[in-house]
PLY file of the C-alpha trace (Angstrom):
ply
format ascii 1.0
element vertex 294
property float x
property float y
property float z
element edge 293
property int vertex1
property int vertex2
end_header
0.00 0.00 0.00
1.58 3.60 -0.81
1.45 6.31 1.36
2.23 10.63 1.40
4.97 10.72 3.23
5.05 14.36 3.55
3.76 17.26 1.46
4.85 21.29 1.36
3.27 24.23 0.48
6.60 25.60 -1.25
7.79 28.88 -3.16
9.28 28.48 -6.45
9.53 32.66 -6.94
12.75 33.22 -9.72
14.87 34.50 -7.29
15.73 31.39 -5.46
17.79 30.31 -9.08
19.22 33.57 -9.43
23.16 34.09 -9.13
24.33 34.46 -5.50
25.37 38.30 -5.95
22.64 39.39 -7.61
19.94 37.89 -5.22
21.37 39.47 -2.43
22.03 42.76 -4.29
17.70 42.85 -4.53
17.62 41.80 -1.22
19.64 44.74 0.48
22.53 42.48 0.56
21.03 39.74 2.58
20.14 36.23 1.65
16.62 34.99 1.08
15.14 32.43 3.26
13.19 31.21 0.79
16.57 29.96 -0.84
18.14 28.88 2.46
15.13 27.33 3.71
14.76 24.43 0.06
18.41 23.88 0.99
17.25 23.20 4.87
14.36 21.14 3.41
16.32 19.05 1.30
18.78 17.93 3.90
16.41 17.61 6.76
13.43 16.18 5.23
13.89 14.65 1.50
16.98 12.85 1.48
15.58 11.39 5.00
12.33 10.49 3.21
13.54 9.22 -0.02
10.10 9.44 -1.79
9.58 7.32 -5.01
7.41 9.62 -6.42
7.36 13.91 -5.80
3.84 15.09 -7.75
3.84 18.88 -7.93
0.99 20.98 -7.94
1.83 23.40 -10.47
0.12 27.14 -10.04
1.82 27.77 -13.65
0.81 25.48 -15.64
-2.80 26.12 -16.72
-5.04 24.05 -18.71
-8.87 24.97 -19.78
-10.90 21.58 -20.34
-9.52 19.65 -18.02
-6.64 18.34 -15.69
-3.30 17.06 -16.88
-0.77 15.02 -15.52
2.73 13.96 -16.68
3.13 10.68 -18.21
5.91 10.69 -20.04
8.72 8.43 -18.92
11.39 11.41 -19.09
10.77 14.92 -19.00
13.99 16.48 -19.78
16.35 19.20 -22.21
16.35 23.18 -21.47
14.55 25.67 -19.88
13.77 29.08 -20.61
11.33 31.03 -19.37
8.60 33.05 -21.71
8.24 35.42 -18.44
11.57 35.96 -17.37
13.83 34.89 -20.17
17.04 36.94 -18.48
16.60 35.11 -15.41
15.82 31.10 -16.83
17.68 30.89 -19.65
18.64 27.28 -20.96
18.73 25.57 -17.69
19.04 21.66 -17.97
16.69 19.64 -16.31
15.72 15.73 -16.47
12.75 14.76 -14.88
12.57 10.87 -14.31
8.16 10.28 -14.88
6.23 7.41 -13.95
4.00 6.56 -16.41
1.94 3.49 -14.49
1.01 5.82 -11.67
-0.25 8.44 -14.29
-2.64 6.27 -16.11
-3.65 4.95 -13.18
-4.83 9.12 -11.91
-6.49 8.52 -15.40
-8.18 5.58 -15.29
-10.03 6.02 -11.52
-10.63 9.99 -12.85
-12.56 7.90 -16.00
-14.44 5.98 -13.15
-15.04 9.12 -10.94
-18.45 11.35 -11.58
-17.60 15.08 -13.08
-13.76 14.45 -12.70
-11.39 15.18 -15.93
-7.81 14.48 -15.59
-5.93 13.16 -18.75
-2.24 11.64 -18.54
-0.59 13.07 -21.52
2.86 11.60 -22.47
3.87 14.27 -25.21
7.42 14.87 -25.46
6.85 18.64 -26.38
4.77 19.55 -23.32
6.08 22.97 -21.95
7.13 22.84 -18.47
7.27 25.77 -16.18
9.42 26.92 -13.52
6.50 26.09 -10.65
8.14 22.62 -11.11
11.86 23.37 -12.56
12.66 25.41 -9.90
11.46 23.44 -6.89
13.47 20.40 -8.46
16.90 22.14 -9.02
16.60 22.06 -4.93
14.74 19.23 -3.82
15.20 16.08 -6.69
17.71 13.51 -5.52
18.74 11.48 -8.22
16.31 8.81 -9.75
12.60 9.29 -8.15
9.94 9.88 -10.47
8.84 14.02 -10.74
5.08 14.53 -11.81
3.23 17.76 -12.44
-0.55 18.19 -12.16
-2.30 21.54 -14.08
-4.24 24.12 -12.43
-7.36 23.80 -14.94
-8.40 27.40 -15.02
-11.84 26.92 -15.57
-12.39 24.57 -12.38
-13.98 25.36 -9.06
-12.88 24.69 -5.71
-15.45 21.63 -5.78
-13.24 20.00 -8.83
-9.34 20.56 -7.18
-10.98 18.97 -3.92
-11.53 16.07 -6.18
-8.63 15.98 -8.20
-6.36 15.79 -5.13
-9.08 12.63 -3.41
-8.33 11.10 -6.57
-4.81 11.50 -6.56
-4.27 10.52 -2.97
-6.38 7.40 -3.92
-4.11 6.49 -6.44
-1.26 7.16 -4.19
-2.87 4.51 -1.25
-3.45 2.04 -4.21
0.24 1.74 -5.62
3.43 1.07 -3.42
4.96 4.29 -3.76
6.18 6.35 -1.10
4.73 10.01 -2.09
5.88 13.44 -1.10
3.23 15.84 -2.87
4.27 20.02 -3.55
1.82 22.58 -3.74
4.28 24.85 -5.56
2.81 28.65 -5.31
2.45 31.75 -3.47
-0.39 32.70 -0.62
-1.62 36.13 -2.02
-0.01 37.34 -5.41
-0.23 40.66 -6.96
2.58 42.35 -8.64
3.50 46.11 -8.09
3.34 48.07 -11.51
6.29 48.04 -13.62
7.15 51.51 -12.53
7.42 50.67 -9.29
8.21 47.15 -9.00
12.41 47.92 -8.68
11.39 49.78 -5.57
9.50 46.74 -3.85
12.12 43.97 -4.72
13.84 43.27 -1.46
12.21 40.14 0.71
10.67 42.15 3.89
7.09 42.36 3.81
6.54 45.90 3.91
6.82 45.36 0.43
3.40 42.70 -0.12
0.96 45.34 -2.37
-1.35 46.09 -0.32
-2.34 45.76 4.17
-5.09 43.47 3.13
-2.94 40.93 1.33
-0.44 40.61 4.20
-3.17 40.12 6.97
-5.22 37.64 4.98
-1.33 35.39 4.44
-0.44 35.69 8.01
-4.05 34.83 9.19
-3.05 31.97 6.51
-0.09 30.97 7.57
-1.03 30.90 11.12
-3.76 28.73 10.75
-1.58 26.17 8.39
0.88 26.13 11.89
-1.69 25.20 13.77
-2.89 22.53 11.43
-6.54 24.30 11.03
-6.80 23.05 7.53
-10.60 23.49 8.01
-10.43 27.10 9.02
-8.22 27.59 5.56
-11.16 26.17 3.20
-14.07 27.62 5.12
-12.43 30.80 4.40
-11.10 30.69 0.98
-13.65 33.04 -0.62
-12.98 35.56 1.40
-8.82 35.30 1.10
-9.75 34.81 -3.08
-9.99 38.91 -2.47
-6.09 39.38 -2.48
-6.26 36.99 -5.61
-4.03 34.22 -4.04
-1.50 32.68 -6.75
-3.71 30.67 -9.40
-7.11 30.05 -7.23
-4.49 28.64 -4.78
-5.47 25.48 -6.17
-1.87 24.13 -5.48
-3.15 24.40 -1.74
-6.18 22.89 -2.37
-5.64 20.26 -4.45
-2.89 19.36 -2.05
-4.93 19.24 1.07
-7.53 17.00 -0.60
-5.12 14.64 -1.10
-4.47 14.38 2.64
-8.05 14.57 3.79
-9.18 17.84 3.23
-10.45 19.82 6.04
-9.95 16.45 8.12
-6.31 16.83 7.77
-4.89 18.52 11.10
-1.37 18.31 10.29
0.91 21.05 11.46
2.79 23.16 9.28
6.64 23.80 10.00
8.18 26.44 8.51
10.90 26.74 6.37
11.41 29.95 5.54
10.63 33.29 6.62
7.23 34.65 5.02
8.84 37.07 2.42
7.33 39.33 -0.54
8.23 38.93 -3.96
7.41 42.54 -6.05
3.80 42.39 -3.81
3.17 38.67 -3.79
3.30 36.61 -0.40
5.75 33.20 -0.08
6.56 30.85 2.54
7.75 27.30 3.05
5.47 25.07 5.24
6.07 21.84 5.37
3.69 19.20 6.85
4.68 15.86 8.39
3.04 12.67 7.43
1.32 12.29 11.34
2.00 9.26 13.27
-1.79 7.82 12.43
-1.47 8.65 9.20
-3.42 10.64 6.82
-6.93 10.84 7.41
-8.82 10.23 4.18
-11.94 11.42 3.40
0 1
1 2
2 3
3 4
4 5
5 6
6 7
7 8
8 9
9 10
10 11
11 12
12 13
13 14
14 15
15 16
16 17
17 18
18 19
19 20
20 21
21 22
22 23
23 24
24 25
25 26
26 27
27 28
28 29
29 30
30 31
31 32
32 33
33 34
34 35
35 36
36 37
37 38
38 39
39 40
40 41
41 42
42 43
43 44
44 45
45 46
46 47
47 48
48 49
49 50
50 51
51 52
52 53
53 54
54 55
55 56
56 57
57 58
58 59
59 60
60 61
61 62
62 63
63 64
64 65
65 66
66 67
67 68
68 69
69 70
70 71
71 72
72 73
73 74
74 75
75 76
76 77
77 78
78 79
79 80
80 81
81 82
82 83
83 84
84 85
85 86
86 87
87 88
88 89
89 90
90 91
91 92
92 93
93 94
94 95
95 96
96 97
97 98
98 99
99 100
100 101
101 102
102 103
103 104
104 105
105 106
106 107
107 108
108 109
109 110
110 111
111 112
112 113
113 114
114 115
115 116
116 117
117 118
118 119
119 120
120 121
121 122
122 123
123 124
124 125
125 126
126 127
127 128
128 129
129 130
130 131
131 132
132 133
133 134
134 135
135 136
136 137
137 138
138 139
139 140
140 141
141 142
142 143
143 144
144 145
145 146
146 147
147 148
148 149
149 150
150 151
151 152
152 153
153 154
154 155
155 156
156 157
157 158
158 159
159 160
160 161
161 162
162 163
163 164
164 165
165 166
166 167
167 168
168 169
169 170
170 171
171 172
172 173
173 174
174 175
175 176
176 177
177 178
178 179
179 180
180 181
181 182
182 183
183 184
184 185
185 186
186 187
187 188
188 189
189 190
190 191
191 192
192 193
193 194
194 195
195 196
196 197
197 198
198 199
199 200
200 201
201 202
202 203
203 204
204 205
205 206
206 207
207 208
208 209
209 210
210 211
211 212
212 213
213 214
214 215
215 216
216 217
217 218
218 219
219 220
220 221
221 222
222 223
223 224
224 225
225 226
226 227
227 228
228 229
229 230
230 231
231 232
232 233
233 234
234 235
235 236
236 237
237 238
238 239
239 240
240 241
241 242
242 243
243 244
244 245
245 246
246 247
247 248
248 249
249 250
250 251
251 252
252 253
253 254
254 255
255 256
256 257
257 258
258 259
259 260
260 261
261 262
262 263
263 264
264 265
265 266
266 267
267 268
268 269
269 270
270 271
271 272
272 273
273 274
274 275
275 276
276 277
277 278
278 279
279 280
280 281
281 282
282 283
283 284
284 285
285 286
286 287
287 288
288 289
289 290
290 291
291 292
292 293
């Protein structure tokens, strides 16, 4: 039987794969947490783990009829980003897949009522630095990396049963599973005019009072494992537009029982802005128990 061993909900903001000087020259000369903290992750938590399988919720990676995850056997070549092509530019990557477990999301989405997720093996699928960037830091060698869409037209009723799905599939094979809701909390951008003014990491710099209260009521809630408290109050936090419906979160959470799950986050980084937009590391511990599946 496969379990989640662990899960995060993890920043992948550009900066993290930047060049030591010039990260800490837009940070005032200090280093960012949010690059520390993978670092901290990887040691303390991965290579401990040593999942089979890392499935990342990507916030950047949007489809429109439906779900889509990886099922190639390889993902791999260059990278460069269509947003920030100074910043990504050619980075190898190679992306071990796992094709069985993909077709099997497939197949029990085929057998689930109103549920559309399609494993798509095409060689020439984009990938996006939601994914690229978390795996420069946190893939070990060999384990299989997956990537699940954000489908943009899809409501918080569908990611709650994408991720039930997925964490079905999970129980059903004998993988051990460490699943990455790769995004930020709440994510507007300062204007171009001003953006070069709002690029260090303190969080005077999030856009706007509203957006930093609603991620450190967030945050605070994810510490104390009130899961529950996040999803009863997601239409309220969707007013500081949190990165991509934060369906990373959500289809994340379902996965590990939805509001059920009361497992604590730990942080691994400071929370930090990124020109306006709110990131953290949280990581969540598989609980002694288990998941509790709903």
């Amino acid at each position: 039987m496969g379990e989640i061993v662990g899960a995060g909900l993890l920043a992948h903001v550009p900066t993290i794969v930047l060049p030591d000087d010039i990260r800490r020259e837009l940070n005032d000369g200090h280093e960012s947490s949010l690059y520390t903290g993978l670092h901290d992750l990887r040691r303390e938590v991965i290579d401990a783990l040593q999942p089979d399988l890392v499935i990342v919720f990507d916030s950047h990676w949007f489809t429109t009829v439906e779900f889509v995850i990886t099922s190639a056997d390889e993902r791999a070549g260059f990278f460069t980003s269509e947003e920030l092509p100074r910043g990504m530019s050619s980075v190898p990557y190679r992306l071990p897949g796992n094709r069985a477990f993909a077709e099997r999301v497939g197949a029990l989405a085929a057998q689930t009522p109103e549920c559309w997720i399609s494993p798509i093996d095409n060689a020439h699928l984009p990938n996006t630095y939601a994914t690229l960037n978390i795996a420069a830091f946190l893939q070990r060698g060999d384990e299989a990396w997956l990537s699940v869409s954000t489908c943009q037209t899809a409501e918080s009723i569908d990611f709650a049963t994408v991720g039930r799905v997925i964490g079905q599939a999970i129980a059903e094979s004998d993988l051990r599973v460490v699943l990455v809701a790769s995004g930020a909390l709440s994510h507007t951008f300062h204007s171009l005019r001003t953006l070069r003014q709002h690029e260090a990491a303190g969080e005077e710099h999030i856009y706007s009072d509203a957006a930093r209260e609603w991620d450190h009521r967030v945050i605070e809630a994810l510490e104390l494992g009130d899961h529950a408290a996040v999803l009863r109050d997601l239409d309220d936090f969707m007013k500081v537009r949190p990165e991509g419906h934060f369906a990373h979160y959500q289809m994340m959470v379902a996965a590990l029982g939805g509001a059920a799950c009361t497992a604590k986050g730990r942080r691994y980084s400071e929370y930090e802005n990124a020109i306006g937009t709110g990131q953290v590391h949280l990581w969540f511990d598989q609980p002694s128990e288990g998941w509790t599946h709903v």
